[in-house]
N, C-alpha and C positions, 0 to 999 in steps of 0.2 A: 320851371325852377330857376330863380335869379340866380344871377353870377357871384362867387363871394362877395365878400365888401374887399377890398383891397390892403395892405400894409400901409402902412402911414408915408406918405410921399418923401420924409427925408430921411426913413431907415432905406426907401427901397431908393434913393440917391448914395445911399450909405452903400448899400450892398454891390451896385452895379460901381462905385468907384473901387471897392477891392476889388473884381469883378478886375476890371481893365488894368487894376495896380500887380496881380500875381503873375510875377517872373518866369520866364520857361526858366529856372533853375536847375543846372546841370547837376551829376554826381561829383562832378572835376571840380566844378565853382570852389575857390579856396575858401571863400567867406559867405554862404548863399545869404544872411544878415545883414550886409553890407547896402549901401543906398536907398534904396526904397523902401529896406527893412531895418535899418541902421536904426538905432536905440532912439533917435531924434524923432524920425519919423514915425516911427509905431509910437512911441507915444502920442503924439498928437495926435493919430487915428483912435488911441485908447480913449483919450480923453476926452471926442468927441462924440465916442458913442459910447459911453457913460453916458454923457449927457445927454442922450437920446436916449438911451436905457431908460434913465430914472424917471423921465417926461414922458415915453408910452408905454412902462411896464409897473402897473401897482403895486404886484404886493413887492417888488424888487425896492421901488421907492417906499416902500413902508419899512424893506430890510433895513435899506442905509437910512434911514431917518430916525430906526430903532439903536443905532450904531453910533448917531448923531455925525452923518457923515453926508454931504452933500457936495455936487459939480466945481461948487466954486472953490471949498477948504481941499480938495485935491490936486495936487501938482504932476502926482509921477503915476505913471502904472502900478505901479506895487501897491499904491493907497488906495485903488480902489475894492468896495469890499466883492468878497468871495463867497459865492450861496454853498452852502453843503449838500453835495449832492443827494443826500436823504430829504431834503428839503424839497427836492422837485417832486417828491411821492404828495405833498399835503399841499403844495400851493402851486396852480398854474402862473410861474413864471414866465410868462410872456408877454410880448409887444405887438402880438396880434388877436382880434375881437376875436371872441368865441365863435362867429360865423363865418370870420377866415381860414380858421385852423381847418385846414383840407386834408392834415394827417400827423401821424403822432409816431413818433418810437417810444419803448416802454424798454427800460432797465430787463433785465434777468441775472439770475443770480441770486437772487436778493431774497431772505426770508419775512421782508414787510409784506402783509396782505396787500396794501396795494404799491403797483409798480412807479419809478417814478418816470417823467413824462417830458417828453422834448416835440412842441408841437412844432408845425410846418405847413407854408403853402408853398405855391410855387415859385415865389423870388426867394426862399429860404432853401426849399429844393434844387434849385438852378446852382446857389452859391454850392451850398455844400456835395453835389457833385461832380463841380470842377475841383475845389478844394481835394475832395478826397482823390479822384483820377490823377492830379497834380503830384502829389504824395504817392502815390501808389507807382506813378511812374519812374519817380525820381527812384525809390525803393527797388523796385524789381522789375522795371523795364527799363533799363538807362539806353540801350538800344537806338537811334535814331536811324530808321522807325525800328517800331518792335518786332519782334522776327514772324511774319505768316503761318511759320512751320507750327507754332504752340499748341499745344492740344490745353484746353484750358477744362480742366475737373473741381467742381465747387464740392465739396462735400457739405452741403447743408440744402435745405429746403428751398424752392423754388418760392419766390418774393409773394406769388399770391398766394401760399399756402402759411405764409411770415411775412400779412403785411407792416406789422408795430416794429420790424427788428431792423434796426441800423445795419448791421451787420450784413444782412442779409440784403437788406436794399443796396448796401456799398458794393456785395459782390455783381449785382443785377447792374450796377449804374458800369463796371467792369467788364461784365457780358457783353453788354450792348455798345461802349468803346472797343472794344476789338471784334468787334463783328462775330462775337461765335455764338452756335443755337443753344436754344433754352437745354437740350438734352444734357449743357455742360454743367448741369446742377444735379448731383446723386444722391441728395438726401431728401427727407418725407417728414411729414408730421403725423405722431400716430394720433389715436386714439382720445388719448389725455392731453394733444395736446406736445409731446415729446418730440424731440428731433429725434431719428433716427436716419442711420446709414445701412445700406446694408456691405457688408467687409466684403462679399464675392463679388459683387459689382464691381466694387471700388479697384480690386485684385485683378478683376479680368481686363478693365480698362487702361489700367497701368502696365499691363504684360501687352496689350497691344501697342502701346504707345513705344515700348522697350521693342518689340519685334518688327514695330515699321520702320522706325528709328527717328521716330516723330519726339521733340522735347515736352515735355509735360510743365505745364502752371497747375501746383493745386494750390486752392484756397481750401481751406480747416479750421477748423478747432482743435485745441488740444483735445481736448477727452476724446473727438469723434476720432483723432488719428492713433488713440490708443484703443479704442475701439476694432477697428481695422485691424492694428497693426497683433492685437490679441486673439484673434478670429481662430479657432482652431486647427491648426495646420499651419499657420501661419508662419511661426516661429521657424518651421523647416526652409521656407519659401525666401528665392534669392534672386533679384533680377537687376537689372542696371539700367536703368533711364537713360537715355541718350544724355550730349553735349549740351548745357544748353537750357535744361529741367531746371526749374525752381519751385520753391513751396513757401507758403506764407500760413503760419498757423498764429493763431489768435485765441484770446477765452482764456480758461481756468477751465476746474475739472466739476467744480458746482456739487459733488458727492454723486458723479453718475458712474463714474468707475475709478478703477483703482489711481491715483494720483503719482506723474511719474516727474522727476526733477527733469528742467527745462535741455540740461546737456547729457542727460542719461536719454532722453526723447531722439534727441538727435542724432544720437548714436544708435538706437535702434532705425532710423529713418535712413543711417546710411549703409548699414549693414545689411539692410531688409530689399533697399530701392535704388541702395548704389548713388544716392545725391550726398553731396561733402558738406560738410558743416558751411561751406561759403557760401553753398547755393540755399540754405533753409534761412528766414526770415522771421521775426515775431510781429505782430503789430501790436500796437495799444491804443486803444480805443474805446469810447462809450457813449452811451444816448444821448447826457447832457451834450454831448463834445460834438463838433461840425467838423475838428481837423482828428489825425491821427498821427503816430512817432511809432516810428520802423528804429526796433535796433540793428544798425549798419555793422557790419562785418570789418574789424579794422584789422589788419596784420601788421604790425610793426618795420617799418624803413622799407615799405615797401609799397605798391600802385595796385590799385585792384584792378586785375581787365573789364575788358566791354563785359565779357558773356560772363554774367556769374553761376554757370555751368562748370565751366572751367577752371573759375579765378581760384588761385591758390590750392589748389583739391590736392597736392599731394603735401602741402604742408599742414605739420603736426604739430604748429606752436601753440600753448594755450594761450589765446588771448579774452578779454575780459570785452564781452559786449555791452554797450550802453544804446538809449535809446533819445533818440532827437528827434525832435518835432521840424515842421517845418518852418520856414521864417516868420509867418504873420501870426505866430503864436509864441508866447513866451511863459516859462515855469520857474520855480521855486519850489524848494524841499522846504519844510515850514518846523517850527517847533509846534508841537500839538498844543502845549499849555498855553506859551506866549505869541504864537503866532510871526516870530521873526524866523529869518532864512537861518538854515541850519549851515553851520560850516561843510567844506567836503568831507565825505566818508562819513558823516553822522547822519542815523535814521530819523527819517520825518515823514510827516504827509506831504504830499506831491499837491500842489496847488497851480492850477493851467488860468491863462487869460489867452483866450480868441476869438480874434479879430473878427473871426469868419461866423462865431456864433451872435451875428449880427441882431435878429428879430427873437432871440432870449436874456442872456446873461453873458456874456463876454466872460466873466472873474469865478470860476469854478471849484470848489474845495472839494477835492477825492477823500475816500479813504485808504486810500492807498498806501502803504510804505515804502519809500524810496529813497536812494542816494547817492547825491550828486557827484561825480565822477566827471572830473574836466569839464566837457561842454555840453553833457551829455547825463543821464538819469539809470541808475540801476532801479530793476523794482524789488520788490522783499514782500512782496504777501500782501494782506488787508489788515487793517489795526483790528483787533476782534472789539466787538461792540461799541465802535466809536460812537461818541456824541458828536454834536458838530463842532468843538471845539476841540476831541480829540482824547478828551479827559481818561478815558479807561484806555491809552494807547500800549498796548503791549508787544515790547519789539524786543526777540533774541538775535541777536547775530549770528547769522548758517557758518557753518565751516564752509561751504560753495561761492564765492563769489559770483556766481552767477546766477542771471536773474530768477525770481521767483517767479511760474507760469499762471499761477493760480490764481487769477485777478481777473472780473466779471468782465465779460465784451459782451455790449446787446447787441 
């Protein structure tokens, strides 16, 4: 069997210069944006691979050419156009031949019959899991190094059991950076096809972790941690995670169980497992997307410690989480109609450019609803039957300032 055909020689010069350009970026970094990511220089990285873009990806060049939009009439990142994400379900977006695509993630969530699709070989693979480890560190291991003692629990399916899911692959590309065994994955794919967990597993492994006094990393989803955390008997059930435990849940509830608001979650999670709202985590995330935005934990005139086990656990001030990307990606909250940035605190779609999504589409249209908060992104839901310009957007304002969970992660 021959070797694939290879990426095009100056996406994969493309790839391996971000590749050498990503910052060890601290938590403390005042400005992680700053020099290498400073608005000067990401542009010019945009608008160079734009212009790769449009040269090895068709039907992308047929998007902007349908938009009457091409390399040379663009100056700034903002003008390059944005594919909607329902769009990767009908057209293989990409810059690599059909006999390079060595693997693919597929959307979930979604009630289109067919999913949509982020191919990949291996210089797309290599970027995007530095990228995401990079992120993931800065998030929830700021640590230098990360602590040995972690007992690391994935609730979701093991990568070969999920080979199309992003998600899954992210937590596998995390497994194997911190050296822990496949055993750290507790969930299964049934039958049809479903993820499933099972809550006594997930129960007994946490009361060990609590009784050796080992910290716990879980990775989740929303639905599967209400899953668990509903499990009959449960509700009585009380233990306390050592110093040190943190959790990262991700996803939306998809109609698989009951749908719980993001800071009612979290208070069962600490009431249940004894971890403080500092140490739980969201991510956001999706197939299209190579990078990911952790909303950070801020407390007001105040320093977060090393151990986010710790930090802050006996303060009760509400504060308002937002979520930020990391530097070699940049967003905008949009108007659905007109497509311009929405001022802050007005609902829009969430529209991402990155850098990292080198060998597809850089300029990404979500359906997402969000609002921009300082430096930083609140989410609100999905627009119900968006088109891709957004036209049927239907957005209430929650009485909760706090984010909406219920937003698709493949």
């Amino acid at each position: 069997m021959s070797n694939p055909a290879p990426a095009p020689a100056e996406l994969r010069a493309c790839a391996e210069d971000l590749l050498q350009a990503l910052p060890e970026f601290a938590r403390q970094t005042p400005d992680p944006a700053a020099g290498e990511w400073g608005d000067e220089a990401f542009n010019r990285r945009a608008l160079e691979l734009f212009a790769l873009q449009f040269r090895f990806n068709p039907p992308y060049r047929q998007w902007c050419l349908a938009r009457g939009t091409t390399p040379d009439q663009v100056r700034h990142w903002t003008q390059i156009p944005a594919v909607p994400t329902a769009a990767f379900a009908e057209f293989d977006f990409s810059c690599l031949a059909p006999e390079a695509r060595t693997a693919v993630f597929h959307s979930s969530g979604t009630t289109r019959q067919r999913p949509s699709r982020h191919f990949h070989n291996a210089d797309s693979l290599r970027l995007y899991e530095e990228v995401l480890w990079r992120g993931f560190r800065r998030a929830l291991l700021p640590e230098e190094p990360f602590p040995d003692a972690l007992d690391l629990l994935i609730l979701l399916p093991p990568a070969a059991s999920a080979p199309h899911s992003s998600l899954v692959h992210m937590c596998e590309t995390i497994r194997r950076r911190m050296n822990r065994p496949e055993s750290a994955f507790l969930g299964s794919v049934d039958a049809s096809g479903g993820w499933w967990v099972d809550p006594a597993a997930v129960w007994a492994r946490l009361e060990q972790c609590a009784s050796l006094g080992r910290p716990a990393l879980i990775l989740a989803t929303a639905w599967l941690l209400v899953r668990v955390l509903d499990h009959p008997g449960s509700h009585q059930r009380r233990l306390s995670l050592p110093p040190g435990s943190r959790l990262m849940e991700t996803g939306g509830y998809k109609g698989r169980t009951r749908e719980v608001p993001p800071e009612e979650l979290r208070k069962q999670i600490e009431a249940h497992w004894g971890l403080p709202e500092s140490a739980i985590f969201s991510e956001y995330g999706m197939c299209e997307l190579s990078s990911q935005a952790y909303d950070h934990f801020h407390v007001p005139n105040a320093v977060r410690a090393a151990d986010p086990g710790r930090a802050q656990s006996t303060v009760r001030v509400r504060v308002r989480r937002r979520f930020r990307f990391p530097p070699w990606v940049r967003w905008e909250v949009v108007d659905p109609e007109t497509g311009a940035a929405c001022a802050e605190g007005a609902v829009g779609l969430l529209r991402i450019w990155d850098l990292a999504n080198v060998f597809s589409v850089l300029a990404v249209q979500t359906e997402d609803l969000a609002v921009r908060v300082q430096d930083g992104f609140e989410l609100r839901g999905r627009a119900a039957g968006a088109a891709p310009r957004g036209c049927s957007l239907m957005a209430l304002e929650p009485t909760d300032p706090s984010p909406v969970a219920n937003v698709p992660r493949s």
